[in-house]
TORDREN-508967 format. One record per atom (N, C-alpha, C): x, y, z; residue in one letter. Coordinates in steps of 0.02 Angstrom, whole numbers, plus 50000, padded with zeros to 5 digits. Example, Ala and Ser with C-alpha at 12.3 -4.5 7.8 and 13.67 -1.06 7.14 Angstrom:
506604971650390A 506154977550390A 506604983550390A 506424988850354S 506844994750357S 506455000250394S 
***
This chain:
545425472549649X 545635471249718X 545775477749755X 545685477649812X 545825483749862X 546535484049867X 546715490849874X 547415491649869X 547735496249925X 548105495549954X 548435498350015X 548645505349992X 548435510850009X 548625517949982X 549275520750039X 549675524950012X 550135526550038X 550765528250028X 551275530350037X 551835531250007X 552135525550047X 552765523449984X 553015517750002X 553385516450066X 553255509950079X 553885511150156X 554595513550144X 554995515950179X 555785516250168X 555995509050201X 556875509350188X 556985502850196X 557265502950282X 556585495850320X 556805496950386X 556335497450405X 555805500950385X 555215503750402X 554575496850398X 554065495650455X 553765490550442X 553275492850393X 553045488550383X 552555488950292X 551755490950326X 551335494050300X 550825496350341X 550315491250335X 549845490250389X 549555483750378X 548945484150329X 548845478050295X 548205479450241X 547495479050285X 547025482850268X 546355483050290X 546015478150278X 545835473450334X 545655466750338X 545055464950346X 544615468050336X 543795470350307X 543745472350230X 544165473650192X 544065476750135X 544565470350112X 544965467150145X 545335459150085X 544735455150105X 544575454050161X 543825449050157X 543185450750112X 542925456750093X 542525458250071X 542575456249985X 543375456949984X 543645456149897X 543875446749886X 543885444949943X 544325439349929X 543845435449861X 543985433149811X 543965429749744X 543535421549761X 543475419049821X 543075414049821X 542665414249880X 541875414549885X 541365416749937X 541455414349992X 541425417950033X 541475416150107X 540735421150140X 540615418050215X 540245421150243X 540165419550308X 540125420850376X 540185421750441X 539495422250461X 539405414150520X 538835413050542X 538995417150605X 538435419350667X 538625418250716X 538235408850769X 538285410850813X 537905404450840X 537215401750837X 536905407450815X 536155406850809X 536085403450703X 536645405950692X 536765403850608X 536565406650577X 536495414450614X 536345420750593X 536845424450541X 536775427350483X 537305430750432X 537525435850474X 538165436450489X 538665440950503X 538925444650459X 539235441150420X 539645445050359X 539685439450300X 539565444750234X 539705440450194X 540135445050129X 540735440850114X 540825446750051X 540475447349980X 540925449149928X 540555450849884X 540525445349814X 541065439849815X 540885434449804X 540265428649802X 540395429449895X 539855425949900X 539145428049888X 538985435949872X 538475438149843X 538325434849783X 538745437149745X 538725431149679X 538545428149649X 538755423049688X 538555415249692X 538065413949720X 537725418349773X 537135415749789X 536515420949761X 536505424649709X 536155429749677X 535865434449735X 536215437249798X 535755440349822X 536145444449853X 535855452349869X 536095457849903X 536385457149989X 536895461249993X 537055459850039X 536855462450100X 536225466550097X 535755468450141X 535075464350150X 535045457550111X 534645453850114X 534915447750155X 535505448050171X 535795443950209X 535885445750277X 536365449150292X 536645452050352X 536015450750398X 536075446550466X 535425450250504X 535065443850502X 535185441050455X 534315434050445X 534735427850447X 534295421950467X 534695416650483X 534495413150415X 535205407350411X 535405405150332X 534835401050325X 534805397850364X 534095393450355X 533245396250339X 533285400950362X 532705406350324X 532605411650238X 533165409850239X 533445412350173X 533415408850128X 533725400750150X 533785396050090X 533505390150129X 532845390150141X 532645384950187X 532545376350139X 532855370650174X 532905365150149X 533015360250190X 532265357950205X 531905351950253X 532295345550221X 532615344750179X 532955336250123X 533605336750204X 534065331050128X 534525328250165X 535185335150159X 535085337650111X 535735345050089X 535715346550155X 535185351650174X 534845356050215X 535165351850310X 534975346850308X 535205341050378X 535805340850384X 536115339750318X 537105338150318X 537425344150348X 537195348550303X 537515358350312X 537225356750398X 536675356550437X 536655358950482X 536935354650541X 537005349250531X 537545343650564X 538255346350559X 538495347250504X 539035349850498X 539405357550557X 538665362750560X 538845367450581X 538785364850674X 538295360450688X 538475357650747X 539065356150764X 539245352350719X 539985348850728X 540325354450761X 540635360650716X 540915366850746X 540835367250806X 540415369550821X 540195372350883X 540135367250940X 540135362550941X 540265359451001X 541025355850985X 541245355750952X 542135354450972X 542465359150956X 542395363850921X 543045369750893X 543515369550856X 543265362650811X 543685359750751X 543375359750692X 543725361950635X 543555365450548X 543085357350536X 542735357250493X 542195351750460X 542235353950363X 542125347950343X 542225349350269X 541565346850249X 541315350050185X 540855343350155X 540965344150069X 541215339350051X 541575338849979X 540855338249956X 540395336549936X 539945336349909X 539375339949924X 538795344749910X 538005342549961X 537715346449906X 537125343449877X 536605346649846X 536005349549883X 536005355849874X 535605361649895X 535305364949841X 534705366149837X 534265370149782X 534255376649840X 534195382349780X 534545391049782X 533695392849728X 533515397149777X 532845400149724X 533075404849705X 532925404849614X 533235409149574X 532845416749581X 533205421649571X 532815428349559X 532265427849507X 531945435249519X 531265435849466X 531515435849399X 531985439449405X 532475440849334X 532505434749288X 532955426549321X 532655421549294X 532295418649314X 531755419349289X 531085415049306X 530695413049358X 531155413849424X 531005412349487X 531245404949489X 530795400849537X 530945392149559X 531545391449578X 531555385349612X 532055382549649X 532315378949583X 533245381349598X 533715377749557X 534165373849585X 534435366849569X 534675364549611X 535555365549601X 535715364849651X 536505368349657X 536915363549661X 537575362949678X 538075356249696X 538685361849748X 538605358949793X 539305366749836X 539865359049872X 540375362349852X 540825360249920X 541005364249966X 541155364050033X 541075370450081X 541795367150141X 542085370250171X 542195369350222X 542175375450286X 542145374350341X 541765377450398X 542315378250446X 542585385050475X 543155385050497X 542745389950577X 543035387050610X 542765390750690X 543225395750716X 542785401650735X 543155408150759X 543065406350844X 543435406350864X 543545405350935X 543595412950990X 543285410151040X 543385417251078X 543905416151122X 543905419651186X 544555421151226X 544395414251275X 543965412351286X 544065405951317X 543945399551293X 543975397951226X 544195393751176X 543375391751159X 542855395451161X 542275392651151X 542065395051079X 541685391251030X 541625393750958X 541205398750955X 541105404750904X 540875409350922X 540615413150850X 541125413050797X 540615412250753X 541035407250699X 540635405150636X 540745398750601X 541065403750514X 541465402250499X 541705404250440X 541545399850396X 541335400150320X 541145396150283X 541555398450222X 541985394550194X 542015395950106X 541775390150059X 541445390650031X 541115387449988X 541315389349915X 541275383149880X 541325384549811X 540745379049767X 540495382749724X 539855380449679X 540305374949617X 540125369549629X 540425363449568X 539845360249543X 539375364549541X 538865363449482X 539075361149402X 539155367349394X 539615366049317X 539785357449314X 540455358449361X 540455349349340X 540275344349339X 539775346649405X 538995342449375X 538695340249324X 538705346149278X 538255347649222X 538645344449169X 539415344049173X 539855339949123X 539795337149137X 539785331449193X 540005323749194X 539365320849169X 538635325149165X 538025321249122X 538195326049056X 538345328949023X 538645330348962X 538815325848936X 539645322148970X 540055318648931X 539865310448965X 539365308549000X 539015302048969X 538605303248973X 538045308648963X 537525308548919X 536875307348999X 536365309148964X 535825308749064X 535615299849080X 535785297049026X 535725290449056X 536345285549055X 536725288849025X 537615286148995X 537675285149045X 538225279349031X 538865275849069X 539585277249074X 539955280449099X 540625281949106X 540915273349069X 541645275749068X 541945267649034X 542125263949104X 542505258049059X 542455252249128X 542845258349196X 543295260949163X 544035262249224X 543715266849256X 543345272049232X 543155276149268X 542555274649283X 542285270349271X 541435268049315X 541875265649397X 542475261949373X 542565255549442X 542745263049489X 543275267349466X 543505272749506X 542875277549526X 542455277549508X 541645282949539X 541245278349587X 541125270349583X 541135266749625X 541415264849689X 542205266049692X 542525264649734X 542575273049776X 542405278049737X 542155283749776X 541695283549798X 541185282049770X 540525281849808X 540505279049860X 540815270349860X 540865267249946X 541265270149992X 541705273249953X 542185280250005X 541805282450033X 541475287450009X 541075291750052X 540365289350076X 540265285050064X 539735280650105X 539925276150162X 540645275250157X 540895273450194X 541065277650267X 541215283250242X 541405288850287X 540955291550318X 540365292950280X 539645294450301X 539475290150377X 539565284250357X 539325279550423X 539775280450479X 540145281150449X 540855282850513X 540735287850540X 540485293550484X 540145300250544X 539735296750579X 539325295450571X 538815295750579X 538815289450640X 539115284950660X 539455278350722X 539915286350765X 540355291550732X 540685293550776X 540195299450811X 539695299950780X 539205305350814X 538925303150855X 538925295850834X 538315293050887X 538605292450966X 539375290250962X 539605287951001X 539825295651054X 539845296851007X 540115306251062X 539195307651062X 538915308151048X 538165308351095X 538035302451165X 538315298051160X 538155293651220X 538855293651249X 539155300751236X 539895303251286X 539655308051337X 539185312551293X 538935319751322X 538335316951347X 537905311651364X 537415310451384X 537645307351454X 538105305251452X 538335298151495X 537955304051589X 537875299651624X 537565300251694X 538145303451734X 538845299651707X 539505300851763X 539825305751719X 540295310751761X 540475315751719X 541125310451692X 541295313151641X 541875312151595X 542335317851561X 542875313751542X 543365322351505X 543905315751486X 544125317751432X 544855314351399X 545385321551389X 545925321351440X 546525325751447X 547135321651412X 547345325251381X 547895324651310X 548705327451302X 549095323551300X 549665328351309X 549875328651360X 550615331151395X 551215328651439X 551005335751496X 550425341551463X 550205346451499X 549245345551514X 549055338451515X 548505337651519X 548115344151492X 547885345251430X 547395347851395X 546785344351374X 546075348251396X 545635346451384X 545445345551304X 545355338551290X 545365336951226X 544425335351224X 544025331751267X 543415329851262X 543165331551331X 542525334251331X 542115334051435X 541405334151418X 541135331051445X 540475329051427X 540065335951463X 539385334951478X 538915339051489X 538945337951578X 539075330151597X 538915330751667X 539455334051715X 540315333751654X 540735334651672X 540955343751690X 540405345351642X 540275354051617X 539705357451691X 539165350851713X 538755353251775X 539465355151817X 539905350151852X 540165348951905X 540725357351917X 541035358051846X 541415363351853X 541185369051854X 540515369951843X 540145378851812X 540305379951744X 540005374351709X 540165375451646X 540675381651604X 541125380851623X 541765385151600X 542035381351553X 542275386751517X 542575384751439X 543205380951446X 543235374351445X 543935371451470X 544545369151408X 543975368151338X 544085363751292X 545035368951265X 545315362551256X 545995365851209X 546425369251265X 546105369851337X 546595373751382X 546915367351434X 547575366851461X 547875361251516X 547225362951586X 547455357751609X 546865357051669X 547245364151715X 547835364151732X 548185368751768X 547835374651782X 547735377951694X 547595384851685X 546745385351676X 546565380251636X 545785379251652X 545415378251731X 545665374051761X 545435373051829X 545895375251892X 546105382651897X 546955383151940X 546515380251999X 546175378752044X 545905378052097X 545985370852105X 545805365452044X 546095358452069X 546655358152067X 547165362652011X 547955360152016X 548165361452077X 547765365152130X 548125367852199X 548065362352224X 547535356252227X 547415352652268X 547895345252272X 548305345252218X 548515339252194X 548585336052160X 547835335952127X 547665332352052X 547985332652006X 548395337651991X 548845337851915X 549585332051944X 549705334252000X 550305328952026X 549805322052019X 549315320052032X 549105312552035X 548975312551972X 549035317651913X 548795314251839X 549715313051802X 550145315651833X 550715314551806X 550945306851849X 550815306651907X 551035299051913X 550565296051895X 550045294451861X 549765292051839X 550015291851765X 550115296551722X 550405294751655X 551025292751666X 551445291951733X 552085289251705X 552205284051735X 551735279751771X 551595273951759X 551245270151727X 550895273451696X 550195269251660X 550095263751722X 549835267651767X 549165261251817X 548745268551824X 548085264651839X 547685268651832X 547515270151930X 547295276751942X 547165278252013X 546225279052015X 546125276652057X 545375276752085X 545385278952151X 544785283352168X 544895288252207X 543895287152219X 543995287052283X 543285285452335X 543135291052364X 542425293752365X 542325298752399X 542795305052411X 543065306652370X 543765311652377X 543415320252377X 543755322952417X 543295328952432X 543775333052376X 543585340052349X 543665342652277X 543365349752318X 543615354052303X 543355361852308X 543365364952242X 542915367052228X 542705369552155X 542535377352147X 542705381452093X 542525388052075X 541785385552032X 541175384752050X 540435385152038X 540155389951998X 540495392852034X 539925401151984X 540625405651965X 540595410851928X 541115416451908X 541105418151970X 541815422151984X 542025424952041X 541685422752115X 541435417552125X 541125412752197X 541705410252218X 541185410152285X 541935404952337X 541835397552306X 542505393552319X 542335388652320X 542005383952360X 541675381052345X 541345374152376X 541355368352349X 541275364152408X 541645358652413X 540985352252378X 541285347252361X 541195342152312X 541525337652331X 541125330052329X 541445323452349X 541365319452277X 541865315652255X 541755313152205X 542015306152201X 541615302152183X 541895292952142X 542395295752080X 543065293852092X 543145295651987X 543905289051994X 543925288651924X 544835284651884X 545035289551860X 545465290051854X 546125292051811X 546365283951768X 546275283151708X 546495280451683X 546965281351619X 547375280551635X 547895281251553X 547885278251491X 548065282251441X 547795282451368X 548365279851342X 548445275051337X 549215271351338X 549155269651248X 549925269751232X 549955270351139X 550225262451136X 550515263451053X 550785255351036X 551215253851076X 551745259351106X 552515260551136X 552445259451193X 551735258651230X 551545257051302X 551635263351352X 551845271051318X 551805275951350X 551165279851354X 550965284151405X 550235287051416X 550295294251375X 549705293151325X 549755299151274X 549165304651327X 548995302951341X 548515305851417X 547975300451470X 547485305751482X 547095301451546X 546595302751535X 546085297751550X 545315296651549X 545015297551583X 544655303151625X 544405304051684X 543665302451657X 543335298651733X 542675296251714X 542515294151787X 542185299551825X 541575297051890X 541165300851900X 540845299251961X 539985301351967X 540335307552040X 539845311752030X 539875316052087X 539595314652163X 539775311452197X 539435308252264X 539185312652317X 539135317752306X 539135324152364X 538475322552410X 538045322752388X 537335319452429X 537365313152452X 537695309252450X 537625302952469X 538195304052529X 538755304752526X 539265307852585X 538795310952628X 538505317652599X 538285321252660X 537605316752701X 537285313252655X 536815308552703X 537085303952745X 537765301952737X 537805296752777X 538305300452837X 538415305952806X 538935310652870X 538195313852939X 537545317052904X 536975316352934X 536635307452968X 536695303952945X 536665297952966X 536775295653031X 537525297453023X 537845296053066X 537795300053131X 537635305653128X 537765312553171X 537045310253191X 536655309953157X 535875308253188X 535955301253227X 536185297453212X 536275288753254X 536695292553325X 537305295653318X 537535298453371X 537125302353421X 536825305553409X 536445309853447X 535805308253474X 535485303453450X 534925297853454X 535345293753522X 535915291253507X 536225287153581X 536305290553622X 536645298953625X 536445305053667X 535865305953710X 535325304953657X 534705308353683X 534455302853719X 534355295253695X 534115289553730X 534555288053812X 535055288653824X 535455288953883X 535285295853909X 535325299353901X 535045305953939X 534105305053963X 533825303253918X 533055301453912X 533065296153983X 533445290153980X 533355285854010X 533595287554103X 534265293354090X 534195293254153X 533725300354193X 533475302454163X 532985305854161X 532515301354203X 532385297554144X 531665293254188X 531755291154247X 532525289754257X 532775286454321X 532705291054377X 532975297654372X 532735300654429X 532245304654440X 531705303754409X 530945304554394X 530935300254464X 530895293554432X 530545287154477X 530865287154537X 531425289254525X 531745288754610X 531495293754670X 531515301154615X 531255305054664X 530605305554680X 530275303054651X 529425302654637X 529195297854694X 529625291454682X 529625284954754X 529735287854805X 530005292354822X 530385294854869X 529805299854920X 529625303554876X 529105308054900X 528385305254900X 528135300354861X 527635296954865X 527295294654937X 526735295354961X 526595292155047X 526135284354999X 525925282354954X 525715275254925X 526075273254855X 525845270154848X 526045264054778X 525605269654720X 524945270054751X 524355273554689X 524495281654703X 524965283654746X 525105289554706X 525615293354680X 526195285354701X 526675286054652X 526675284854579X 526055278854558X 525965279554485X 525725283054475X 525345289054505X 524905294154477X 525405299654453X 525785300554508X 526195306854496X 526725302654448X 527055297254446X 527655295354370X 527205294554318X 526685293254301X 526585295054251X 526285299654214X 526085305354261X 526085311054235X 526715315954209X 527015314754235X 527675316654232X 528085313654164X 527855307054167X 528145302654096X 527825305954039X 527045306254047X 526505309853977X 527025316953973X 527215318754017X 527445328854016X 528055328853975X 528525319953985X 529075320353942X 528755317253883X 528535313553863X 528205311353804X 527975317253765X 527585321553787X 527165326953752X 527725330853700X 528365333153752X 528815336153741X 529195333153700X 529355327053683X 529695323053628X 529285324153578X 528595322153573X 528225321053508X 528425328253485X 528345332653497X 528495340953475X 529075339653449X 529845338953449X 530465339353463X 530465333653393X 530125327153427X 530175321353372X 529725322753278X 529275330453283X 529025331453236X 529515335653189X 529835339253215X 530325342853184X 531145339653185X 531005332653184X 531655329653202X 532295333453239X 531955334453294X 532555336653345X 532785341853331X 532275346553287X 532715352653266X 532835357253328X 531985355753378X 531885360953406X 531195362153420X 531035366053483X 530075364853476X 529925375453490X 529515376453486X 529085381953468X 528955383453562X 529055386953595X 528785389253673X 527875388153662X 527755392153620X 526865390353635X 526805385653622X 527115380253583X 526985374153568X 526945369653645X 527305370753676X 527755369253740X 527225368153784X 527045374753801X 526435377253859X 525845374353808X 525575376353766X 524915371553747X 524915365053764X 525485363053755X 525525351253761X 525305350953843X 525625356953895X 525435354553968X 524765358953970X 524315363153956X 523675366154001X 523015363453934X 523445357453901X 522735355253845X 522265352653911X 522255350653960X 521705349354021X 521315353454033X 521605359554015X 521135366954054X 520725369654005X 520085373954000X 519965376453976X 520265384353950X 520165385053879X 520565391953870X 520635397353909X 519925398953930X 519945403153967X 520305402854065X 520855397654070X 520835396854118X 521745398654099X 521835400154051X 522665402654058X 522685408653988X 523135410753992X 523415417153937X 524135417653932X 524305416653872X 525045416953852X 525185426553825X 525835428653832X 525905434253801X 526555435753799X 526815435553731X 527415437253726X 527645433153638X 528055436153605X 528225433053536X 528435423453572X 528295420853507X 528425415453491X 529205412353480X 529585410053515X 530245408853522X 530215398753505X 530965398953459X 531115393553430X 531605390553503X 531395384953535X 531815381853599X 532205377453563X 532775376253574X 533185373053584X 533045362653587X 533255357253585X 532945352153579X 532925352353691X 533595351953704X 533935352253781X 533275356253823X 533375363753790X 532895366253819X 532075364753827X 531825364053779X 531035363553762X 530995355653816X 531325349253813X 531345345653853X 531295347853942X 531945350853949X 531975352154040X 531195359454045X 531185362554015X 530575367054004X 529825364454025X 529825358353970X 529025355053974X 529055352654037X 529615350954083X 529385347054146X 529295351754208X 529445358154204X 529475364854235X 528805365054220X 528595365954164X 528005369154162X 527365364054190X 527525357654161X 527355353154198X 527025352554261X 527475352254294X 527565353554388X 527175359754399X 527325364054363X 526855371354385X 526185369354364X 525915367754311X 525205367954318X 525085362654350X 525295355454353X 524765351454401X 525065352654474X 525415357654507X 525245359454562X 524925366654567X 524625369654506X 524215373754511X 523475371954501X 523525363554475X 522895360454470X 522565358154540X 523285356854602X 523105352354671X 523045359254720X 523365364954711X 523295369654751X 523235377754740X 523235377154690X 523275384754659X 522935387854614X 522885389054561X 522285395354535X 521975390554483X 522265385354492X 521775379354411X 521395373454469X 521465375954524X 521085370354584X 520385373254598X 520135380654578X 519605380954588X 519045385154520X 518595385854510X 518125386954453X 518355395654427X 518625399054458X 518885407154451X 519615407854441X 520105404954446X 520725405954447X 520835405254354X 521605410254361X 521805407154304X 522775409254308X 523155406454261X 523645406054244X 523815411654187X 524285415754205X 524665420054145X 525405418654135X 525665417054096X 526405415654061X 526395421554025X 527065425354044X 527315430554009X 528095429853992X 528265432753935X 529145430553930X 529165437153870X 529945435253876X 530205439853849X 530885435953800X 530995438053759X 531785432053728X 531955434053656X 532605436853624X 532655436553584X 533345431753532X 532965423853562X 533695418053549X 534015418853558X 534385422653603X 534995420253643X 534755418053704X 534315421653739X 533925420053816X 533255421253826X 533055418553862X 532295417153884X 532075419753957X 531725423353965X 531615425554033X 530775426054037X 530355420954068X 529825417354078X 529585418954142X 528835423654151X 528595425354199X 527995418854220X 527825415354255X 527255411654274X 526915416054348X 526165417254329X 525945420154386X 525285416854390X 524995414254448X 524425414554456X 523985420854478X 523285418854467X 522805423754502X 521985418854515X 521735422554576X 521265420354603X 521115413854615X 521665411054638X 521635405754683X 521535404854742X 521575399554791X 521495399754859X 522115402554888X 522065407154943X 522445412354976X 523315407454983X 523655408954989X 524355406754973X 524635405555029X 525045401955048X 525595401655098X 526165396055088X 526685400755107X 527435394355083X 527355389955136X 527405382855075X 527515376255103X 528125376855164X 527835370855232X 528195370255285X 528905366355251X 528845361755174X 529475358055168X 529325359255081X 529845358455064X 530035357754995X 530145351854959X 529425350654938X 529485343354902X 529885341354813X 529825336054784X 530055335954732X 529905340754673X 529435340354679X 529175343754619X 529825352154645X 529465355754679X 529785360654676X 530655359954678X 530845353754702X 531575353954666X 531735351554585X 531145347654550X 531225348054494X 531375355554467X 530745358154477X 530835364454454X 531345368854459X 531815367854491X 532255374754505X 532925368954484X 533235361554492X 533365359354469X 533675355854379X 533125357054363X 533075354554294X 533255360054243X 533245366354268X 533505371854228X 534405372354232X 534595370554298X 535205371054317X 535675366354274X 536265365854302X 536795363854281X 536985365354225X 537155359554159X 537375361954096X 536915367154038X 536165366254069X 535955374854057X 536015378154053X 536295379654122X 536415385254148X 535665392254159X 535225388954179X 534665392354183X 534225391754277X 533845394854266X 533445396054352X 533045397554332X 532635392554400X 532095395654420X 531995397054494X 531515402354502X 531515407754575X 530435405654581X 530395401354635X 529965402354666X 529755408554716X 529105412454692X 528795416154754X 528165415954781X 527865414054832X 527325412254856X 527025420254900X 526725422554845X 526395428954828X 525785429554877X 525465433254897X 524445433154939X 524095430654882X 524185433454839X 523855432154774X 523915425854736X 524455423254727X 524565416754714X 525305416554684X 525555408854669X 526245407854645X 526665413654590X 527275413954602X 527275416554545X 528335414654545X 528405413554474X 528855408554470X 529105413354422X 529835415254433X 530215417754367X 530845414554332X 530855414254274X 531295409354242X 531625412954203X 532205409154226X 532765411554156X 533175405954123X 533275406354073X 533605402454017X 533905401753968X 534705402653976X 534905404253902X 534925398253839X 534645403853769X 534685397753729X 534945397053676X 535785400853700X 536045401553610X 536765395553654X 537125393853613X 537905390253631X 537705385253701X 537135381753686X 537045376453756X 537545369853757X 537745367553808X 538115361453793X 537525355753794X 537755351153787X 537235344853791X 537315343853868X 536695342153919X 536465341453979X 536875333053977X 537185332654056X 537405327654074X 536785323254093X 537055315654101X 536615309354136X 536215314754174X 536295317454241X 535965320754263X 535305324854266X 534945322254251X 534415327754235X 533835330354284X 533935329854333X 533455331654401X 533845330454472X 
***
């Protein structure tokens, strides 16, 4: 054995500590240190031993490559080391036959072995397993006696046949019981809704499934109180609703409840809606030994129906605004009309100019329409060469791209009745300038018939200068040029309010 060198302590003096790599390396019955992969870490010199092999043939290689065994030995040992590692609790196995291939020295071939082992978990700083300690001891030998002393086909006597029997259903008994309690903690960690069983008068995480592990950022919770594992829900309440909940034993259900969560290491929190119970784990004594948490995370379904709703709202917005729109379309349109046939001519051109402008608006669900998108829907009549756009491509507003299309509207089909799209040479240039906050929109004709300002100011041109105004807050500036119209616009398009009934 290794021995602590040194002169002795005096009295008073603490005792110097023993070197705790050199008592593991000596300790008298084999041990050896998986890590998670079940890779050899360490093994001492025991367990060399017993398993005939150097301890540079170990270190480094995984156990299952070393002593590979497809049977039932080979399945138990590796069930077993599962076990560890997903709860952080020691596992025994009093029995398991494993064949050990012998050195060249004897003969070579697989010999078959008999080990009892138990499996003890090294835990890290946030209670997660990390590597697996094993001591094992070889009970071969007594193997080899108990067919000694009744012989390879012998019978033990009555007392001790009934007592090897009533072991055997023991551990066949127990076997199934693993094997019902494995099953049942697999359809724990599978389950759809998150789950966790908290334990104790300081709620400690005793069980949390996998969905329960998505919701938090899979953080190591197991063996720690919810307090110190999750400080961000204890701020919110939840540890006060799990204590009146254990000290009544009734259980609390909780609808759509909003939750702010630490997601990622060092992230902000964000927020989470959740279905869940609190139910209590109530004993013979009728007191709550802890609580059962078990619900589904609802966060998408909240936020669709919070969008739902905001979309149904704004849809009754836009249809009452739409409608009185149309209203003073038709009024002012009747108004200025000299017949019946050219008041439907002019409302429903005017209706197609708002239509055009919805379908745009209605493709991107109201996000918003594109300016060239805008001006293409009103001069698709003209040939290309009869207009020119120039200037970047700007995202409008839903408010805006609407009062816009009917501006632009009005400008070309009164550049179609009198101005540079009324004869075979003219054409239209749109120039702008805007970088989303505001819009400043040049319209100019050229080579049209010679110009002169109208004796009166009909609708259209109060649409136009109109429809930008008010909760816009935008203009337009007619100028009746030698050369032809030329119209400058401005429009801001960042912080708009929503446009009143009003819209012309």
């Amino acid at each position: 054995m290794h021995s602590v060198t040194g002169d002795l302590p005096r009295s008073g003096e603490p005792s110097p500590a023993p070197d705790m790599s050199a008592l593991f390396l000596n300790l008298p019955s084999p041990h050896m240190i998986l890590d998670r992969e079940f890779r050899y870490v360490a093994v001492n010199d025991a367990y060399c031993a017993v398993v005939e092999r150097a301890r540079e043939d170990l270190v480094g290689r995984n156990l299952f490559d070393v002593f590979p065994n497809p049977g039932a030995g080979g399945r138990r040992l590796r069930e077993s080391f599962r076990h560890v590692l997903e709860t952080g609790r020691r596992d025994s196995i009093p029995l398991i036959p494993y064949p050990l291939e012998r050195p060249p020295e004897r003969g070579g071939g697989l010999e078959m072995r008999y080990w009892s082992a138990v499996h003890v978990p090294l835990l890290d700083r946030q209670g997660r397993t990390q590597f697996i300690v094993q001591n094992t001891v070889d009970v071969t030998e007594l193997e080899r006696l108990k067919t000694l002393a009744y012989g390879p086909g012998g019978e033990p006597t009555v007392g001790v046949k009934e007592l090897l029997l009533r072991a055997r259903e023991a551990e066949a008994e127990n076997q199934s019981l693993v094997r019902e309690t494995r099953g049942l903690r697999d359809l724990f960690m599978q389950a759809p809704g998150f789950m966790a069983v908290l334990a104790g008068p300081d709620f400690r995480f005793a069980l949390v499934n996998s969905a329960y592990q998505q919701l938090i950022g899979h953080r190591a919770v197991i063996g720690r109180p919810l307090a110190e594992a999750l400080p961000e829900v204890g701020a919110q309440g939840f540890v006060d609703l799990l204590h009146t909940v254990a000290r009544t034993g009734q259980p609390h259900i909780g609808k759509a409840v909003s939750v702010r969560l630490q997601r990622t290491p060092d992230g902000e929190l964000e927020e989470r809606f959740v279905d869940f119970i609190y139910q209590p784990i109530l004993g013979e004594n009728g007191e709550a030994s802890g609580v059962f948490v078990e619900g589904s995370d609802v966060t998408d379904r909240v936020l669709a129906e919070r969008r739902q709703k905001l979309l149904l709202d704004e849809l009754n917005h836009r249809v009452k605004n739409t409608l009185a729109t149309v209203q003073a379309i038709a009024d002012q349109t009747l108004r200025a009309s000299p017949s019946a046939a050219a008041f439907r001519e002019a409302f429903e051109s005017r209706l197609i100019a708002l239509s055009s402008t919805h379908d745009l608006l209605t493709a991107s669900s109201w996000a918003g329409a594109k300016l060239c998108d805008v001006l293409r829907a009103e001069f698709r009549p003209f040939a290309p060469n009869r207009y020119k756009f120039e200037g970047e491509d700007l995202e409008l507003p839903p408010h805006a791209a609407l009062s816009l299309g009917l501006v632009i509207h009005e400008l070309a089909a009164n550049a179609a009745k009198y101005g540079a799209l009324s004869n075979s040479e003219g054409c239209v240039e749109v120039s702008w300038t805007g970088d989303g906050g505001r819009l400043d929109l040049v319209w100019r004709e050229r080579g049209g018939p010679p110009v002169t300002p109208p004796t009166r100011r009909g609708f259209g041109s109060r649409l136009i200068e109109r429809s930008l105004q008010g909760a816009l807050g935008g203009s337009a500036r007619q100028v009746f040029e030698p050369d032809g119209l030329v119209c400058v616009i401005a429009l801001p398009l960042a912080a708009q309010q929503k446009p009143s009934g009003e819209a012309v």
